[in-house]
C-alpha positions as CSV (number, residue, x, y, z in Angstrom):
1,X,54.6,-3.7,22.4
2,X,52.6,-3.1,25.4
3,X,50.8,-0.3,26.2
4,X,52.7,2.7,27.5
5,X,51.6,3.4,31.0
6,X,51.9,7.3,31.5
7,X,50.7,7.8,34.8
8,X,50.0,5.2,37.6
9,X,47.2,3.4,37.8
10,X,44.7,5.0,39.9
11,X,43.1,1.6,41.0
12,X,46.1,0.5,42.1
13,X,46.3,0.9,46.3
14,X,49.9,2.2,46.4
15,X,49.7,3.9,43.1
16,X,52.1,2.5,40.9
17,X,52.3,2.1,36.9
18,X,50.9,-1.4,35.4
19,X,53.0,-3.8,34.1
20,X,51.6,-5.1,31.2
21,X,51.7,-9.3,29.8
22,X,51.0,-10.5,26.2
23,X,47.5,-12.0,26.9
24,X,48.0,-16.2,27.1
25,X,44.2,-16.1,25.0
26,X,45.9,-13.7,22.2
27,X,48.7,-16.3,21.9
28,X,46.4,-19.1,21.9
29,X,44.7,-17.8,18.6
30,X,48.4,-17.2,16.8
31,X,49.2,-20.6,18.1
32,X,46.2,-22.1,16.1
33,X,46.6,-20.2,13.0
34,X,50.1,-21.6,12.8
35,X,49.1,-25.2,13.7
36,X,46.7,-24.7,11.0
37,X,48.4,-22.8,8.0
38,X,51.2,-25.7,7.4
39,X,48.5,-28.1,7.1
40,X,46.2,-26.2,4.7
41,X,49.1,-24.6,2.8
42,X,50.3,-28.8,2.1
43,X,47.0,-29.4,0.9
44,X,46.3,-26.7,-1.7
45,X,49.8,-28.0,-2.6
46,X,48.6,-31.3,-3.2
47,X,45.1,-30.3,-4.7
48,X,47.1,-28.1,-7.0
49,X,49.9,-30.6,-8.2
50,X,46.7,-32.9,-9.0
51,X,44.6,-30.2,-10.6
52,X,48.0,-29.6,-13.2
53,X,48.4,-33.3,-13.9
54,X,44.9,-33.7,-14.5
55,X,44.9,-30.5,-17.0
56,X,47.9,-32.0,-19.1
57,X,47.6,-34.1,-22.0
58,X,50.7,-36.1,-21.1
59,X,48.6,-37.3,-18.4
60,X,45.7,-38.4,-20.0
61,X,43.2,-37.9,-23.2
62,X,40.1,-39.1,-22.6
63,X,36.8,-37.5,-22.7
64,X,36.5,-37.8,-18.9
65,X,39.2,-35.6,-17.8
66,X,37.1,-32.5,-18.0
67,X,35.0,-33.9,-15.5
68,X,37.8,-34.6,-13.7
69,X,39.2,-31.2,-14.5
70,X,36.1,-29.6,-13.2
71,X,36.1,-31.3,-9.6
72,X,39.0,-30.6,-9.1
73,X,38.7,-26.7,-10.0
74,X,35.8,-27.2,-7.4
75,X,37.3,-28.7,-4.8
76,X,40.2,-26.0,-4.8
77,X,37.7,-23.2,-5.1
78,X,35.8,-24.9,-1.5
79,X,39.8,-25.0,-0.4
80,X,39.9,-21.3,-0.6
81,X,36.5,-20.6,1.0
82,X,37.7,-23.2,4.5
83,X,40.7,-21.7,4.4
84,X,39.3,-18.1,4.5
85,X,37.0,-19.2,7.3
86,X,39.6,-20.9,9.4
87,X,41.0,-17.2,9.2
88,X,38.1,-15.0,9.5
89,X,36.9,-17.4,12.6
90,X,40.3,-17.1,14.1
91,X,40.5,-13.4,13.7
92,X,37.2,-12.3,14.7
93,X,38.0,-14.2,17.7
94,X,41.1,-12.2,18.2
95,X,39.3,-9.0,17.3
96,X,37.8,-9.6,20.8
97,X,41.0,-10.5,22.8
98,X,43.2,-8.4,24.2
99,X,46.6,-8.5,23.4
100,X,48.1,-6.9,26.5
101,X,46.3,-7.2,30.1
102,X,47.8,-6.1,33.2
103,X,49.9,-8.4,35.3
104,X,47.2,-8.4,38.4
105,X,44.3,-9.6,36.3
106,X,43.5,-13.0,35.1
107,X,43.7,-13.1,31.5
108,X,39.7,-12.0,30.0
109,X,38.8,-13.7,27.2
110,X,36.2,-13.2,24.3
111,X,33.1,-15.0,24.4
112,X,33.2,-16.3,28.2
Protein backbone atom coordinates (compact mmCIF):
# COMPACT_ATOMS: atom_id res chain seq x y z
CA UNK A 1 0.00 0.00 0.00
CA UNK A 2 1.32 3.44 -0.38
CA UNK A 3 2.13 5.68 2.14
CA UNK A 4 -0.73 7.45 3.92
CA UNK A 5 -0.47 11.14 3.33
CA UNK A 6 -1.82 12.87 6.55
CA UNK A 7 -1.40 16.30 5.83
CA UNK A 8 -0.52 18.09 2.52
CA UNK A 9 2.59 18.29 1.30
CA UNK A 10 4.24 21.44 2.37
CA UNK A 11 6.45 21.59 -0.91
CA UNK A 12 3.72 21.42 -2.91
CA UNK A 13 2.78 25.21 -4.26
CA UNK A 14 -1.00 24.92 -3.81
CA UNK A 15 -0.69 22.57 -0.89
CA UNK A 16 -2.27 19.48 -1.63
CA UNK A 17 -1.76 15.75 -0.44
CA UNK A 18 0.84 13.49 -2.69
CA UNK A 19 -0.33 10.94 -4.61
CA UNK A 20 1.81 8.21 -4.36
CA UNK A 21 3.11 5.36 -7.51
CA UNK A 22 4.66 1.92 -6.94
CA UNK A 23 8.29 2.94 -7.92
CA UNK A 24 8.91 1.46 -11.92
CA UNK A 25 12.85 0.61 -10.24
CA UNK A 26 11.06 -1.49 -7.25
CA UNK A 27 9.12 -3.44 -9.92
CA UNK A 28 12.08 -3.90 -12.06
CA UNK A 29 13.93 -5.95 -9.22
CA UNK A 30 10.54 -8.28 -8.59
CA UNK A 31 10.44 -8.58 -12.34
CA UNK A 32 14.04 -10.09 -12.30
CA UNK A 33 13.62 -12.25 -9.36
CA UNK A 34 10.72 -13.86 -11.19
CA UNK A 35 12.48 -14.14 -14.54
CA UNK A 36 15.03 -15.76 -12.58
CA UNK A 37 13.43 -18.15 -9.94
CA UNK A 38 11.66 -20.50 -12.77
CA UNK A 39 14.94 -20.92 -14.35
CA UNK A 40 17.01 -21.82 -11.25
CA UNK A 41 14.09 -23.69 -9.59
CA UNK A 42 14.27 -26.17 -13.24
CA UNK A 43 17.72 -26.57 -12.62
CA UNK A 44 18.06 -27.80 -9.07
CA UNK A 45 15.21 -29.95 -10.42
CA UNK A 46 17.32 -31.37 -12.90
CA UNK A 47 20.64 -31.45 -10.75
CA UNK A 48 18.51 -33.21 -8.22
CA UNK A 49 16.72 -35.85 -10.49
CA UNK A 50 20.61 -36.63 -11.65
CA UNK A 51 22.12 -36.54 -8.16
CA UNK A 52 19.16 -39.55 -7.18
CA UNK A 53 19.88 -41.61 -10.23
CA UNK A 54 23.40 -41.39 -9.71
CA UNK A 55 22.96 -42.45 -5.88
CA UNK A 56 20.83 -45.62 -6.89
CA UNK A 57 22.21 -48.90 -7.55
CA UNK A 58 19.62 -49.70 -10.25
CA UNK A 59 21.50 -47.16 -12.03
CA UNK A 60 24.79 -48.22 -11.79
CA UNK A 61 27.54 -50.28 -9.57
CA UNK A 62 30.75 -49.28 -10.31
CA UNK A 63 33.48 -47.97 -8.29
CA UNK A 64 33.15 -44.66 -10.09
CA UNK A 65 29.80 -43.54 -9.04
CA UNK A 66 30.98 -42.08 -5.77
CA UNK A 67 32.95 -39.81 -7.71
CA UNK A 68 30.20 -39.17 -9.60
CA UNK A 69 28.15 -38.95 -6.46
CA UNK A 70 30.42 -36.45 -4.97
CA UNK A 71 30.33 -33.88 -8.00
CA UNK A 72 27.26 -33.91 -8.10
CA UNK A 73 26.62 -33.20 -4.24
CA UNK A 74 29.11 -30.29 -5.19
CA UNK A 75 27.61 -28.94 -7.87
CA UNK A 76 24.17 -28.69 -6.02
CA UNK A 77 25.83 -27.36 -2.96
CA UNK A 78 27.55 -24.22 -5.58
CA UNK A 79 23.53 -24.28 -6.89
CA UNK A 80 22.56 -23.18 -3.51
CA UNK A 81 25.26 -20.56 -2.93
CA UNK A 82 24.29 -18.68 -6.94
CA UNK A 83 21.03 -19.03 -6.02
CA UNK A 84 21.41 -17.21 -2.64
CA UNK A 85 23.38 -14.58 -4.37
CA UNK A 86 21.02 -13.97 -7.22
CA UNK A 87 18.77 -13.13 -4.13
CA UNK A 88 20.81 -11.32 -1.76
CA UNK A 89 22.11 -9.13 -4.90
CA UNK A 90 18.57 -8.56 -5.88
CA UNK A 91 17.51 -7.66 -2.46
CA UNK A 92 20.13 -5.53 -1.32
CA UNK A 93 19.43 -3.68 -4.44
CA UNK A 94 15.84 -3.38 -3.41
CA UNK A 95 16.85 -2.47 0.19
CA UNK A 96 17.87 0.77 -1.48
CA UNK A 97 14.76 1.42 -3.72
CA UNK A 98 11.86 2.96 -2.83
CA UNK A 99 8.72 1.25 -3.28
CA UNK A 100 6.44 4.27 -3.38
CA UNK A 101 7.62 7.82 -4.80
CA UNK A 102 5.35 10.58 -5.38
CA UNK A 103 3.64 11.07 -8.69
CA UNK A 104 5.73 14.58 -9.41
CA UNK A 105 9.11 13.04 -9.16
CA UNK A 106 11.00 10.89 -11.50
CA UNK A 107 11.44 7.60 -10.13
CA UNK A 108 15.15 7.67 -7.78
CA UNK A 109 16.91 4.80 -8.01
CA UNK A 110 19.78 3.01 -5.87
CA UNK A 111 23.23 3.24 -6.99
CA UNK A 112 22.82 6.17 -9.68
Amino acid sequence: MPPVSASPDPFSPDGQATSWRFNPEYQKLVDLWQQAQPLLEGLTGSLDKAYQMARSRDVWDAPVAERYVQDMGEWRTRLGMYRQAVLTAISDQAADTPRWVPVSSSAPHAYS
